[in-house]
Backbone bond lengths (Angstrom), bond angles and torsions (degrees), N, CA, C in turn:
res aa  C-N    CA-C-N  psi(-1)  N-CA   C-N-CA  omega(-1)  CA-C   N-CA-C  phi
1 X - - - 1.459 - - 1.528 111.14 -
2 X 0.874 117.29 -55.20 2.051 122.81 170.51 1.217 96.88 -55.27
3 X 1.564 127.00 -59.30 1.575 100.83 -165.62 1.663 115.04 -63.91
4 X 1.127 112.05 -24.75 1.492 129.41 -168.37 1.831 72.18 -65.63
5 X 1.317 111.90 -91.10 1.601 107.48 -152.97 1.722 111.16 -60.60
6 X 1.425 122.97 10.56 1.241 107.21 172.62 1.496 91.88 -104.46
7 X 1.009 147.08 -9.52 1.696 133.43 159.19 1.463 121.95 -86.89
8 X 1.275 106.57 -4.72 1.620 106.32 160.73 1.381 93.14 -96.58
9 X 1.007 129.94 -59.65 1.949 110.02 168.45 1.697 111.75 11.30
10 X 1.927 78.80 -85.87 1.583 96.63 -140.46 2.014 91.89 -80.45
11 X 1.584 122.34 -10.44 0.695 118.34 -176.60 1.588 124.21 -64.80
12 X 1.740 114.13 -33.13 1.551 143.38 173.27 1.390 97.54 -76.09
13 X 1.591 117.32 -16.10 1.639 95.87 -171.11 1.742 76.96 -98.55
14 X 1.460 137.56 -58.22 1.387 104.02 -172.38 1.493 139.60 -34.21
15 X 1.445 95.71 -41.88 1.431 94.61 171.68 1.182 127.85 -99.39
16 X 1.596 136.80 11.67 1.425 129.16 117.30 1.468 118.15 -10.73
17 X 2.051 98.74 -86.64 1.397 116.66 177.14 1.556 123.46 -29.93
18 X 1.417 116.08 -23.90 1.396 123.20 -155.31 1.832 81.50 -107.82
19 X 1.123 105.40 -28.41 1.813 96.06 -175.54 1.031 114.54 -97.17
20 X 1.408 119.38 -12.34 1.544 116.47 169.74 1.635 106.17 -83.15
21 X 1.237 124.38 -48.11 2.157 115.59 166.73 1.186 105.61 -57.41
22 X 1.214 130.60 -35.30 1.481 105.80 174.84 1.595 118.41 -55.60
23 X 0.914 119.19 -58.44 2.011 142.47 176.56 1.370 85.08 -48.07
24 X 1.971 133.43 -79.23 1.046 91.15 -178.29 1.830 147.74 -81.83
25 X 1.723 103.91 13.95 1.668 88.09 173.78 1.375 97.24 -107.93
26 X 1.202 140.30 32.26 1.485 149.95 142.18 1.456 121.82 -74.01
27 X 1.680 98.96 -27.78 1.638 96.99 172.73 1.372 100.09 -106.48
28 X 0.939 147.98 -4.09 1.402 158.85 -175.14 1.363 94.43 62.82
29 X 1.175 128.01 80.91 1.543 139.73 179.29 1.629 111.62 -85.68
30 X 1.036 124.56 54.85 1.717 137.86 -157.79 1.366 126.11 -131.81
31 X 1.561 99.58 -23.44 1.193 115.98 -152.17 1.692 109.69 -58.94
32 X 1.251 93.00 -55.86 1.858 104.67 -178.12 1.706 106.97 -121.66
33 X 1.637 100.66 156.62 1.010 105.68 -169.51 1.931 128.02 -60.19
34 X 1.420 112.42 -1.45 1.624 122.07 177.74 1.292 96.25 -83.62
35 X 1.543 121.37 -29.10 1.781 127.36 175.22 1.353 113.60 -38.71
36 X 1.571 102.74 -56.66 1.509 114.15 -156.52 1.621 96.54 -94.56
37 X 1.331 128.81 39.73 1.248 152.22 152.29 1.861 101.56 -46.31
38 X 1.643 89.55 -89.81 1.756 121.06 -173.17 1.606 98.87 -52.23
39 X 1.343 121.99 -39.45 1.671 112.60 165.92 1.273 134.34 -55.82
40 X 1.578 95.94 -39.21 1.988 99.99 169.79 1.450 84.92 -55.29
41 X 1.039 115.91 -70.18 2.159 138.53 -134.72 1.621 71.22 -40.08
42 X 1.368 112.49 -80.52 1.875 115.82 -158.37 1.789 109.92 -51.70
43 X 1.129 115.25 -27.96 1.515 94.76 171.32 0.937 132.16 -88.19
44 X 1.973 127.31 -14.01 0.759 140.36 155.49 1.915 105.59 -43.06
45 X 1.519 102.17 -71.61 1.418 112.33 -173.95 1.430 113.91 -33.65
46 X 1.478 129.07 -52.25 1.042 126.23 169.77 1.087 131.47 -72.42
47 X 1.649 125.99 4.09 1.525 119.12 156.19 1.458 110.52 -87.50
48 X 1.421 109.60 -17.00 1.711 109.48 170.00 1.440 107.19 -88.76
49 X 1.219 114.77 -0.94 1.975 108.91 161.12 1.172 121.59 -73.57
50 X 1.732 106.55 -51.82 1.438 120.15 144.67 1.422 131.04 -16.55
51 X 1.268 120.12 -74.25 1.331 145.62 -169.17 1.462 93.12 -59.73
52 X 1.441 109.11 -79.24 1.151 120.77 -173.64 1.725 104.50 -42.42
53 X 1.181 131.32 -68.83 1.895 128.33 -168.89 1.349 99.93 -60.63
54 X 1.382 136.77 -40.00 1.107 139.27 176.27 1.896 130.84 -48.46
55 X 1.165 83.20 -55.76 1.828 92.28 176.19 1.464 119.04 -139.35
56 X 1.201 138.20 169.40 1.410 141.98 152.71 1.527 129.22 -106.37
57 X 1.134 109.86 0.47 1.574 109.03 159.90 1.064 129.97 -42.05
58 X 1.618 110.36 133.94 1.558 104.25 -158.52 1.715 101.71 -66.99
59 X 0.831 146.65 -1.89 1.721 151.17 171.74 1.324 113.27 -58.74
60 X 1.769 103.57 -66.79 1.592 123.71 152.40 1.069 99.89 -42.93
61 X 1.118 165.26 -27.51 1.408 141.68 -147.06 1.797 98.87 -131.88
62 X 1.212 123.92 -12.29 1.083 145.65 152.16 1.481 133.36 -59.42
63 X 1.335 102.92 -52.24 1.684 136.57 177.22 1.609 93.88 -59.46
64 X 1.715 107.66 -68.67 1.589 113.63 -179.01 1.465 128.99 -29.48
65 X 1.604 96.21 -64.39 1.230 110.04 170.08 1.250 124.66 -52.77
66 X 1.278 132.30 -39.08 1.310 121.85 173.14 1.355 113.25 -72.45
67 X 0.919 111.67 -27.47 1.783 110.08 -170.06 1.519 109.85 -70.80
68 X 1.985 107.55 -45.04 1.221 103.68 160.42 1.492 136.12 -61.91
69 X 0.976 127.57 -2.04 1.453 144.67 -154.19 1.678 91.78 -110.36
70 X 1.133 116.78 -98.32 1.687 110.07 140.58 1.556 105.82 10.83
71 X 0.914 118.39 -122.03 1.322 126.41 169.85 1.500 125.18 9.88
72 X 1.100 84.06 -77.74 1.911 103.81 165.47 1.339 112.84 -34.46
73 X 1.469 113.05 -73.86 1.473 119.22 173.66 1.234 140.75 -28.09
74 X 2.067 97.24 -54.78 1.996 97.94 159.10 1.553 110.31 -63.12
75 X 1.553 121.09 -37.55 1.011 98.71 -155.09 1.697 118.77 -77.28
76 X 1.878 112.39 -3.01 1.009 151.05 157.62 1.577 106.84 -32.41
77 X 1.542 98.99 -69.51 1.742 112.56 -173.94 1.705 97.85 -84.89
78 X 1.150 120.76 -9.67 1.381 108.11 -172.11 1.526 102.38 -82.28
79 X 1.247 130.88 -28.96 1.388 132.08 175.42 1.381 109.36 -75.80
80 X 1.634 124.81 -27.15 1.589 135.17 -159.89 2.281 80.33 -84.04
81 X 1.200 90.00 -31.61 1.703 82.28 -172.23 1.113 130.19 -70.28
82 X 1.298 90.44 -30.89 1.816 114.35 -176.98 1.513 109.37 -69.56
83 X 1.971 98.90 -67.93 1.814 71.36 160.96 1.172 158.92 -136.05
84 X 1.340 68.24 61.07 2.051 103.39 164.88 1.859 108.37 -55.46
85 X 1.731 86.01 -35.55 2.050 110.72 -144.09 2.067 66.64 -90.92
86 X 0.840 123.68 -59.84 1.498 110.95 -159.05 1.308 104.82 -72.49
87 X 1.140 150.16 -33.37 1.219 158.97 162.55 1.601 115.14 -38.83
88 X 1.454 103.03 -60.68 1.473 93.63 173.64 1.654 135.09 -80.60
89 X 1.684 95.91 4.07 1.418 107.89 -174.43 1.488 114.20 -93.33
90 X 1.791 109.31 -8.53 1.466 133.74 -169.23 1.781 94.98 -58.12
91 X 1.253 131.40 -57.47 1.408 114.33 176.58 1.695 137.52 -78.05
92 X 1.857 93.53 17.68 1.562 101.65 -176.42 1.783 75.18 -106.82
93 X 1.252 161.67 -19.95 1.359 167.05 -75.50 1.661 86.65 -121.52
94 X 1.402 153.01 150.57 1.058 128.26 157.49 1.280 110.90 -92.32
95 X 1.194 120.82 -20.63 1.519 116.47 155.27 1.185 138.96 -38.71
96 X 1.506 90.53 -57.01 1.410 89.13 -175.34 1.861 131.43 -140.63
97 X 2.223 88.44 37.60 1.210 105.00 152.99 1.620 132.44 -43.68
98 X 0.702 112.05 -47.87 1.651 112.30 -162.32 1.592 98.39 -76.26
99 X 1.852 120.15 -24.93 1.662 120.93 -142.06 1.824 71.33 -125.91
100 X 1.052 143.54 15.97 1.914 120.05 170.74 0.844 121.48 -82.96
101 X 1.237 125.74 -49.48 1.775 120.84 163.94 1.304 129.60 -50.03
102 X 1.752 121.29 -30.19 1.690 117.88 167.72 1.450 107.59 -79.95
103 X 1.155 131.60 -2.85 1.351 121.50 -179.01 1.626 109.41 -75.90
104 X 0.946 119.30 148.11 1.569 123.63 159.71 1.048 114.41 -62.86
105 X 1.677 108.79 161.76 1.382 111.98 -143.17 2.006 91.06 -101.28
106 X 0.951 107.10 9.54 1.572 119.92 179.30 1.661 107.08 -90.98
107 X 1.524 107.54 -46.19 1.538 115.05 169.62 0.674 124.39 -93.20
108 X 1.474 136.38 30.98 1.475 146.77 144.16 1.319 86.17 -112.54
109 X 0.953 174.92 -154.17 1.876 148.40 -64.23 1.242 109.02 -67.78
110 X 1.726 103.61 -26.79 1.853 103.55 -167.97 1.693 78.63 -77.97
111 X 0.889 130.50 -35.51 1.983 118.36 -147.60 1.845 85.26 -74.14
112 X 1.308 110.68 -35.48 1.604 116.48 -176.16 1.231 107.51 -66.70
113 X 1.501 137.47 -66.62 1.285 128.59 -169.79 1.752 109.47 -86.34
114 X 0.713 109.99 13.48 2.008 122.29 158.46 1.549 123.55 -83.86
115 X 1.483 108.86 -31.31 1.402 140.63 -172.19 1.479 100.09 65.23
116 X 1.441 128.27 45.34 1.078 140.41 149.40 1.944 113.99 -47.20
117 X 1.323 82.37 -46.25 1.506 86.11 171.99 1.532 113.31 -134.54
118 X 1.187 129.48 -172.19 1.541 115.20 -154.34 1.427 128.35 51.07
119 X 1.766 119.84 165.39 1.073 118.39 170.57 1.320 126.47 -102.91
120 X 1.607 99.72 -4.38 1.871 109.34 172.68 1.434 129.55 -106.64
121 X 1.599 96.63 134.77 1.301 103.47 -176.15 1.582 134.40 -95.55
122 X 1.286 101.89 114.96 1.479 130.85 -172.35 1.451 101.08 -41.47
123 X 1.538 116.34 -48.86 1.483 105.84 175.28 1.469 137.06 -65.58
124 X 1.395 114.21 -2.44 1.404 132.84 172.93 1.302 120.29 -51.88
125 X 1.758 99.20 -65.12 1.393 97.11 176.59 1.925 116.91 -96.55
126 X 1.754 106.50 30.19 1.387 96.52 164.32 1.286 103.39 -111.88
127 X 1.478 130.47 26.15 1.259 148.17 -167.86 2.002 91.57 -102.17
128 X 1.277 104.32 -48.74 1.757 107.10 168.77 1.209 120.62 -68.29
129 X 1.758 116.07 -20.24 1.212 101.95 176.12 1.276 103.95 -81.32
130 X 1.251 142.19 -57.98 1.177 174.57 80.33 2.007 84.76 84.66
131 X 1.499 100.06 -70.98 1.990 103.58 -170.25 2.013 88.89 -62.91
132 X 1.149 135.21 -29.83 1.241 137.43 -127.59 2.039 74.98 -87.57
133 X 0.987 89.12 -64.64 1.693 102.77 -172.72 1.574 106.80 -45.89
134 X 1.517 104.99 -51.92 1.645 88.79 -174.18 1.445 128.66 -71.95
135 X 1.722 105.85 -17.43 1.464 117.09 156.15 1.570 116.77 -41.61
136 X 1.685 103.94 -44.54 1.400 83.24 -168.51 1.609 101.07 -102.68
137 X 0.965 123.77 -4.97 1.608 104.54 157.73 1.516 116.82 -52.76
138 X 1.376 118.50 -64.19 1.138 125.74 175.53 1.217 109.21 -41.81
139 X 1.478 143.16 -27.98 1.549 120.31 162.60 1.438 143.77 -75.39
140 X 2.051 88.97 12.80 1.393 97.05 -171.41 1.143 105.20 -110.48
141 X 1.475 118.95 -12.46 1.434 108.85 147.16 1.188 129.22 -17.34
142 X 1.486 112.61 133.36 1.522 121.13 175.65 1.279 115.26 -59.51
143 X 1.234 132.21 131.85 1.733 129.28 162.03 1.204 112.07 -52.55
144 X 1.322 117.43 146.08 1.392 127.55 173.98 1.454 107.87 -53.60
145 X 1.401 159.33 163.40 1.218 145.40 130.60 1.680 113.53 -74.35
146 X 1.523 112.81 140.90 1.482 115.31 179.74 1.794 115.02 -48.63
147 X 1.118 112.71 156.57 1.489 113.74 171.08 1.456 123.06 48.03
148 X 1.593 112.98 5.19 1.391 118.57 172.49 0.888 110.77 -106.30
149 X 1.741 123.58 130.90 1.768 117.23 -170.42 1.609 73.71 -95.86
150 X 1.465 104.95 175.33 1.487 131.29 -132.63 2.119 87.41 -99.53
151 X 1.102 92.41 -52.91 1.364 110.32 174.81 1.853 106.22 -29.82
152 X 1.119 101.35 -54.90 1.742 109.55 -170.09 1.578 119.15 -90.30
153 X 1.575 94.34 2.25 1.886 91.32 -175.84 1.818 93.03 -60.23
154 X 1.453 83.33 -170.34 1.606 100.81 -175.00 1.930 92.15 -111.12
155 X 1.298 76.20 129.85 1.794 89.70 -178.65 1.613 120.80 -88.84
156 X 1.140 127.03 163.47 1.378 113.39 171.89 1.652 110.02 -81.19
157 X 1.212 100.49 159.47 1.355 105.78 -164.99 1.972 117.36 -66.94
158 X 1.377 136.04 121.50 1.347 135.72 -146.13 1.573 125.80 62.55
159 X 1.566 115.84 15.62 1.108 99.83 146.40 1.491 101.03 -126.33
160 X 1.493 108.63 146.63 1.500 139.73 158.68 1.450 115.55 -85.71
């Protein structure tokens, strides 16, 4: 049962990883050097997919965690950036030039991190946090025990 749910783990975090490069070489996210931010973040991630499917040593399992943790963090400021970037674009908005300043200051961050206004999306880089997290769930998976096929461990009590 753990190994089953530690390869759907890391399996939802591959294809996160694979859905977050797509989004960014769809936007051509390259341009300047804060771009190629989310590119470290994803290659990093995938040597801790590696690491992580590869072995369970607590080192490996060490290595992961930091990388996801790491991870987390840009992708932390990468959403604080986004709508930072949509936030301040709310009174160039053609919508809702003339009406941004009477709005509350609650419906302009929501209109910002909605991409109500602006052109960047906040969910991009919570798409890195998003693989970052399931990395480290997946390391809390139980270890296999040696010489026990999986079938015969001792289960918790009501699940089969």
């Amino acid at each position: 049962m753990t190994l089953t749910l530690r390869k759907g783990l890391l399996g939802v975090a591959a294809i996160s990883v694979m859905g977050a490069a797509f989004e960014l070489a769809a936007e051509r996210h390259w341009q300047t050097s804060q771009q190629l931010v989310p590119w470290a973040a994803l290659a990093v991630l995938v040597v801790a997919l590696a690491v992580c499917a590869l072995g369970r040593s607590p080192r490996g399992v060490a290595v992961v965690r930091v990388i996801a943790v790491a991870v987390l963090l840009a992708a932390m400021f990468g959403v604080y950036a986004h709508v930072s970037a949509n936030f301040a674009s709310g009174p160039l908005d053609q919508h809702y030039a003339d009406t941004w300043d009477t709005l509350s200051p609650l419906t302009q961050w929501w209109y910002a991190l909605s991409k109500t206004v602006g052109p960047t999306p906040p969910l991009a880089p919570g798409m890195l946090a998003q693989s970052a997290l399931l990395l480290v769930l997946a390391t809390f998976t139980s270890r296999p025990r040696a010489g026990v096929p999986e079938e015969t461990r001792t289960r918790e009590p009501g699940l089969r």
